[in-house]
C-alpha positions in Angstrom: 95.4 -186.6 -26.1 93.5 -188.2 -29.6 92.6 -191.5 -30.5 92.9 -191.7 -34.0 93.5 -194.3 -36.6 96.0 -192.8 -39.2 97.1 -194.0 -42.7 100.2 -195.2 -44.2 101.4 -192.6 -46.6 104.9 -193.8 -47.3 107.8 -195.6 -46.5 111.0 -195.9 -46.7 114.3 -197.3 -45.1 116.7 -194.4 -44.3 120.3 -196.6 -44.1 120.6 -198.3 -41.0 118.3 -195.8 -38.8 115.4 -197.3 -39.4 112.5 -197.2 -41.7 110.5 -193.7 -42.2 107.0 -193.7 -42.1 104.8 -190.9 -43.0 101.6 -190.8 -41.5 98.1 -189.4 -42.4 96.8 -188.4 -39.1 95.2 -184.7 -39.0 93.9 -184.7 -35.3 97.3 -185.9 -34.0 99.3 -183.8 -36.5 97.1 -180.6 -35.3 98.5 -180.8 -32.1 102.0 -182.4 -32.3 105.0 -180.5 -30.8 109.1 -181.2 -31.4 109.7 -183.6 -28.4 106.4 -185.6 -27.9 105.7 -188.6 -29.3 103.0 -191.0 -30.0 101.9 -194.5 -28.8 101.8 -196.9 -32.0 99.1 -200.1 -31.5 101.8 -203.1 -32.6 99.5 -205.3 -34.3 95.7 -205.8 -35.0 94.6 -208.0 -32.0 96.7 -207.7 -28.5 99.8 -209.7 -28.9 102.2 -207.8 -28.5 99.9 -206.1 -25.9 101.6 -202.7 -25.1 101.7 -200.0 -27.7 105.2 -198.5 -28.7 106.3 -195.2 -28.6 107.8 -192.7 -31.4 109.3 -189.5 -31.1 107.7 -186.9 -33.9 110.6 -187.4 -36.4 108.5 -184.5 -38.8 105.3 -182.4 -38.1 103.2 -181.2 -41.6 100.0 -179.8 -40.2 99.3 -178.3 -43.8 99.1 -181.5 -45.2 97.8 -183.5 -41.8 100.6 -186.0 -41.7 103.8 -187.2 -39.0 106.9 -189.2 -39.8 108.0 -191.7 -37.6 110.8 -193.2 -37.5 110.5 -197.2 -36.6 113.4 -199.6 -36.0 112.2 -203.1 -36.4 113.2 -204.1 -32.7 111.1 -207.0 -31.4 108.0 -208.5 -32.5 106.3 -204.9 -32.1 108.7 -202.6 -33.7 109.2 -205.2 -36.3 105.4 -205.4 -36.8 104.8 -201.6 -37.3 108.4 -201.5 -39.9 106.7 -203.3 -42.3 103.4 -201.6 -42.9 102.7 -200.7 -46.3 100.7 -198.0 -47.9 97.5 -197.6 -47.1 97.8 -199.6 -43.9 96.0 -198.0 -40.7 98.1 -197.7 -37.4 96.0 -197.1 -34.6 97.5 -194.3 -32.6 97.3 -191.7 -29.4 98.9 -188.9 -28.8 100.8 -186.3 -29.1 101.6 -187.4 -25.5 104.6 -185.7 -23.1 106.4 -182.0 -22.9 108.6 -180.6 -25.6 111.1 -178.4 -27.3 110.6 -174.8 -26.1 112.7 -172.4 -27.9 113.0 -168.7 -26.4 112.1 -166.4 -28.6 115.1 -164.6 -28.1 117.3 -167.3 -29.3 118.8 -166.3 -32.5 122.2 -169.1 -32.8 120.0 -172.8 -32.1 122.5 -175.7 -31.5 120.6 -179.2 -31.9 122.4 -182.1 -30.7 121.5 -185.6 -32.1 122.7 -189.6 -31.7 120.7 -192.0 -33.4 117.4 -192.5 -33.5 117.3 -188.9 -31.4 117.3 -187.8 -34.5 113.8 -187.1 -34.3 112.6 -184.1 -32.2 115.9 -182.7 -33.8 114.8 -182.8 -37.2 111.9 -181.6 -36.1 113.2 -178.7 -34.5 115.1 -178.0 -37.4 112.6 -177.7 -40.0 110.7 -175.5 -37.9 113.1 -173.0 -36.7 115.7 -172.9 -39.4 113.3 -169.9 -41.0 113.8 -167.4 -37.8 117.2 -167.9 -36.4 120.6 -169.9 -37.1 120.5 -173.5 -36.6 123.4 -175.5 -36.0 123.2 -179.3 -36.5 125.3 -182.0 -34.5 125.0 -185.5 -34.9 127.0 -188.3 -34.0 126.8 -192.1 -35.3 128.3 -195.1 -35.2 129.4 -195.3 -38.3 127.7 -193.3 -41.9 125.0 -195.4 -42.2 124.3 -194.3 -39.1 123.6 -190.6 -39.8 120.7 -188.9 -41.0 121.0 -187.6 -44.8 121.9 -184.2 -45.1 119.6 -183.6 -48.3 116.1 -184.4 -45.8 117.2 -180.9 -43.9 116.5 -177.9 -44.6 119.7 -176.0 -46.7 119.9 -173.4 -44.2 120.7 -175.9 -41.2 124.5 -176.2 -41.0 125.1 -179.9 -39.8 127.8 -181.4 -38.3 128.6 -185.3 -38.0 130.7 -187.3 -36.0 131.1 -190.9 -36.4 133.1 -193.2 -34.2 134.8 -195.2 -36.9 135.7 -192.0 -38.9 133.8 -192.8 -41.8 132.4 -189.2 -42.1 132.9 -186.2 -40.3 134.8 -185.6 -37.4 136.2 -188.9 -35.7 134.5 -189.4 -32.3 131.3 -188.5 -30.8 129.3 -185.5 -30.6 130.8 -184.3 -27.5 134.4 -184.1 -29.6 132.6 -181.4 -31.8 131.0 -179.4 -28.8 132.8 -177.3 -27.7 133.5 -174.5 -30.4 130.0 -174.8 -31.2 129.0 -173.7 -27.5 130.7 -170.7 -27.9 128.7 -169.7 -31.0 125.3 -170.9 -29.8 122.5 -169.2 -26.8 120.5 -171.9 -26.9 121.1 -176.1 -26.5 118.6 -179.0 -26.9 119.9 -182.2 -27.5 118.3 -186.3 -27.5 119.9 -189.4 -28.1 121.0 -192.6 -25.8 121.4 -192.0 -22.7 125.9 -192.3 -22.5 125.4 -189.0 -25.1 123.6 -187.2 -23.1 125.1 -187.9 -19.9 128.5 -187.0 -21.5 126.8 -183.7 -22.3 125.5 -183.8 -18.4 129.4 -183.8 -17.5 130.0 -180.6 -19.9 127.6 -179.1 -17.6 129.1 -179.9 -14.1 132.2 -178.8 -15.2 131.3 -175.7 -16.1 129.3 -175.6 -13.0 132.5 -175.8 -11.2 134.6 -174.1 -12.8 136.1 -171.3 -11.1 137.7 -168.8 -14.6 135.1 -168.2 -17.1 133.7 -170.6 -19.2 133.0 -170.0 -22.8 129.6 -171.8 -23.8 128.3 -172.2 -19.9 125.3 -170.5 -20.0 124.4 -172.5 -23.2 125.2 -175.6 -21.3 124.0 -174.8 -17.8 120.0 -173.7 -19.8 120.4 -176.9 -21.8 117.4 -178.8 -22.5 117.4 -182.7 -23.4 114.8 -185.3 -24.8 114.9 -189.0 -22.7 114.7 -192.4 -24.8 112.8 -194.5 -22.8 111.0 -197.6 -22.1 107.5 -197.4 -21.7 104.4 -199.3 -20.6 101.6 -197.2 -20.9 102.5 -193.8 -21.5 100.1 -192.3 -19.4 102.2 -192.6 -15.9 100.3 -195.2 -14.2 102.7 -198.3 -14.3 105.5 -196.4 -13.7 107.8 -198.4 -15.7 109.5 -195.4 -17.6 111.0 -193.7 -14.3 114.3 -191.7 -14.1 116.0 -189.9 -11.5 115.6 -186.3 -11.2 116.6 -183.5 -9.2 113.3 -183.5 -8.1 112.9 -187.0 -7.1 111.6 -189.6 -9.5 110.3 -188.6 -12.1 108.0 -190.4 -14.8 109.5 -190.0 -18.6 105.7 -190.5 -20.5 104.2 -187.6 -17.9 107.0 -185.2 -16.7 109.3 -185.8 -20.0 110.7 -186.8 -22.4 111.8 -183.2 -22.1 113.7 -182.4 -19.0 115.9 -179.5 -18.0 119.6 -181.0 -18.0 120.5 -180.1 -14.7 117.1 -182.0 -13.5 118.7 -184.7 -14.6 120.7 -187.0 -12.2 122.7 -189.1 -14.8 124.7 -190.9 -11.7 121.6 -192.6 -10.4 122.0 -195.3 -13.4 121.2 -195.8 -16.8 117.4 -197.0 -17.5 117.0 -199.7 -18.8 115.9 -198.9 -22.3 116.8 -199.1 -26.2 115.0 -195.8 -27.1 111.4 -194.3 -28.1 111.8 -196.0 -31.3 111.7 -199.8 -29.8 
């Protein structure tokens, strides 16, 4: 875990995800993983007091610098938006698990909504080199979706939207299922009705008595939690889910959990997403 007071590089509203901020931060960058995320200082003196956390939405240790992607919720969020070039953000991380792709994983299927677009892209960028990497992302409507030009050409992407204004009509769960059959490997993040939709895929297949095409891909599936949090570093306790395991702490013991440690029926949390 670093202290470290980065610079603004860049920034720039992507539609109506949020605004992208790239980041000078080489200690933080060093160590950053697809899946962690890092706690954002919201203003210069201590109102708003609690930091925010943001998902990694890109990783260049080359060049010593992270994207983030901030929607301007709240004083906080709002506050960190609208940094300019040049401005420092006072930040600590990489904090929580991540993404671990086997090695033997040669078809990759990514599964965003939202602002879960983050540890996705990530992902992407960093694996589309060494195996096949499948895409899917669902939004509201296409303003909603992450361009297709900021991945990599090799990554085939998929959208759903669930007015129809691109892709398939619906949401990423409509667009699973042929894709399940293709992939080995799953890791997913968005709110927390898309995951538990995907949570159901794996029950069902868990149940199922006939073979199942896709349920190994969907019984080893691993998923990133949007959460609340107070102060990332699992004393308060206010960033708690339900797991297989008991409670379980989302800043400590996540954001990346095993699917099936997941116990979707004990209630959504109450939260808007890393990117608050």
């Amino acid at each position: 875990m670093i202290l470290e007071t980065g610079r603004v590089v860049s920034t720039e509203q992507v539609a109506d995800l949020g605004t992208l901020i790239v980041v000078s931060a080489p200690l933080v960058a060093s160590r950053a993983h697809a899946g962690q995320f890092v706690h954002v200082r919201p203003g210069e003196r201590f109102d708003p007091l609690l930091r925010r956390p943001y998902s990694f939405n890109g990783i260049d240790r080359r060049a010593g610098e992270i994207e983030l992607l901030v929607k301007p919720l709240g004083p906080g969020g709002g506050w960190i938006a609208e940094r300019h070039p040049g401005d420092a953000l006072d930040l600590l991380g990489p904090l929580g698990t991540s993404f671990v792709v086997r090695r033997a994983t040669t078809h990759l299927l990514l599964v965003a909504g939202g602002t879960g677009i983050a540890p996705m892209k990530v992902l992407a960028e960093q694996e589309s080199a060494r195996r096949n990497v499948t895409l899917v992302m669902g939004g509201r409507t296409i303003h909603h979706l992450w361009p297709a030009h900021r991945l990599p050409l090799a990554v085939e992407y998929v959208t759903t939207t669930e007015d129809g204004s691109f892709g398939v009509r619906g949401r990423v769960t409509d667009a699973l299922p042929s894709y399940l059959t293709w992939a080995d490997q799953l890791c997913a993040c968005g709110p927390w009705p898309m995951l538990a939709a995907i949570g159901r895929l794996r029950e069902e297949a868990a149940r199922a008595t006939t073979v199942v095409p896709g349920k190994d891909v969907v019984m080893d599936a691993q998923i990133a939690v949007e959460q609340h949090m107070g102060c990332a570093m699992g004393v308060c306790r206010a960033c708690v889910i339900v797991t297989e395991h008991g409670n379980a702490r989302v800043c400590r013991e996540g954001p990346v959990f095993s699917l099936g440690d997941v116990r979707f029926e004990g209630g959504e949390p109450a939260t808007v997403g890393l990117t608050a």
